[in-house]
C-alpha positions as CSV (number, residue, x, y, z in Angstrom):
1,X,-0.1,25.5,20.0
2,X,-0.7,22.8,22.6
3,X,-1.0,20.0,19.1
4,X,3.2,21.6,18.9
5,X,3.9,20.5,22.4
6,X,1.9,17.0,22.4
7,X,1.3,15.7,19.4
8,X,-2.2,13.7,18.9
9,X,-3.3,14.7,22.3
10,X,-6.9,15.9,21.2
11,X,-8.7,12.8,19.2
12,X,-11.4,14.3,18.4
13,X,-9.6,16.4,15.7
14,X,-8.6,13.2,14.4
15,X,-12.5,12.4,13.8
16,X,-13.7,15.6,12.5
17,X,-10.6,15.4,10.1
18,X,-11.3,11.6,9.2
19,X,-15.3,12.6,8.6
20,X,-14.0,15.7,6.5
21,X,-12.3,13.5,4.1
22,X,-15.2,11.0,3.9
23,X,-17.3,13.4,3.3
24,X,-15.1,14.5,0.2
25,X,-15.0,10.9,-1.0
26,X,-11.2,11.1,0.0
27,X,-11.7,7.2,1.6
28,X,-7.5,6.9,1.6
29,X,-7.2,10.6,3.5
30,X,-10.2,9.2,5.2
31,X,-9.0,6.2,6.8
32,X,-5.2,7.6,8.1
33,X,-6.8,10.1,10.3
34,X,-9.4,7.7,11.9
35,X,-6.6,5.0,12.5
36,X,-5.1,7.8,14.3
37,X,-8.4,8.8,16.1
38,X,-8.3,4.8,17.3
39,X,-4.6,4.2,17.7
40,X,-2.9,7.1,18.3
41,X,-5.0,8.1,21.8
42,X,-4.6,6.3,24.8
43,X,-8.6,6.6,26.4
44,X,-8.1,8.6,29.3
45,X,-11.6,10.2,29.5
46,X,-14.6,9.7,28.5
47,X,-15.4,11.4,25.3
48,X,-11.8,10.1,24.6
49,X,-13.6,6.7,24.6
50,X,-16.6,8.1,22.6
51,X,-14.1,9.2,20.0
52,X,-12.4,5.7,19.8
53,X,-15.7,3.9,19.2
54,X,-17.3,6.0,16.9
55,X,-14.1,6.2,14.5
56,X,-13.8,2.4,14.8
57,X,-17.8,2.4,13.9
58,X,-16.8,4.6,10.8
59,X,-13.5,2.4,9.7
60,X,-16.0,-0.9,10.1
61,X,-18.2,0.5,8.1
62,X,-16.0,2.3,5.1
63,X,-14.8,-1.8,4.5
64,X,-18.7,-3.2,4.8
65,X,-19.4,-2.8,1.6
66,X,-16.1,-4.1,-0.2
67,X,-17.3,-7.0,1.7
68,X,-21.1,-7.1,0.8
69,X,-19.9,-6.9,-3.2
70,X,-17.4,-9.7,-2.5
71,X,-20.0,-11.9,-1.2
């Protein structure tokens, strides 16, 4: 109900969806819902802060090893 009235206001969702999908080797899926959990939410507590950093963590680390096998 309150995602109908204000859209992305819970980030945390936004992780647990992005995880879901990684953890389905669904890397595209993946990726859309943590760039949402890291652009979408403005970091107005907290664990909204928590949220950012982790799902940035998670991003970083999906592209480390394109990088490592580039090298």
């Amino acid at each position: 109900m309150f995602s109908l009235v204000q859209p992305n206001f819970f980030s945390k969702n936004h992780l647990l969806l992005g995880k879901t999908f990684l953890r389905g080797n669904k890397k595209e899926e993946a990726k859309v819902w943590l760039e949402k959990a890291v652009n979408s939410n403005p970091s107005v507590t907290v664990d909204d802060e928590m949220v950012r950093t982790l799902s940035n963590s998670i991003r970083i680390e999906m592209v480390a090893p394109v990088v490592k096998a580039i090298s």
